[in-house]
C-alpha positions, 0 to 999 in steps of 0.5 A: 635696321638703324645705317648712321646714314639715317642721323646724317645730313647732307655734309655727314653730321649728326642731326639729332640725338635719339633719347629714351629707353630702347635708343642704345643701339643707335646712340652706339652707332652715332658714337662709334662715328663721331670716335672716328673724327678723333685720331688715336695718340692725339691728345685734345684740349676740352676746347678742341674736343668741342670744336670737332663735335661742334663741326659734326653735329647740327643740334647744339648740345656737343656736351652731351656727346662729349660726356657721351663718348667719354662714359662710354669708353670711346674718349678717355680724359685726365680726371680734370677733364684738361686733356682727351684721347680717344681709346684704341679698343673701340670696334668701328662698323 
């Protein structure tokens, strides 16, 4: 079984992102702990959306994450993209 300990380093951010068919679960499971690092009614810039992922990962592509986390259903967004929060319905492991 995939623990999110195993996408971790020694500081807790994510070192990689799995690609390919037959990654869903553990996309989920990186996703599910990056939703943790947003506060519910906080309302986020894209700026600052960046940055919290940028903190929380070492690979370099916070785009994919933030795109990730949004279709997803863990952020929400204004559809200019100029504000985020993170949606209350998302079960946590």
């Amino acid at each position: 079984m995939t623990r999110i300990e195993d996408f971790l380093d020694l500081e807790g951010r994510v070192t990689r992102w799995p690609a390919g068919k037959g990654k869903m679960a553990e996309q989920e499971l990186i996703l599910a702990y990056l939703s943790e690092k947003f506060t519910l009614g906080v309302i986020y810039t894209e700026r600052e959306v960046n940055q919290i992922l940028k903190s929380h990962h070492t690979f370099e592509d916070w785009a994919i994450l933030r795109r990730e986390l949004f279709e997803r259903g863990y952020l929400n967004r204004d559809k200019d993209g100029s504000r985020y929060w993170r949606t209350p319905n998302v079960t946590f492991f």
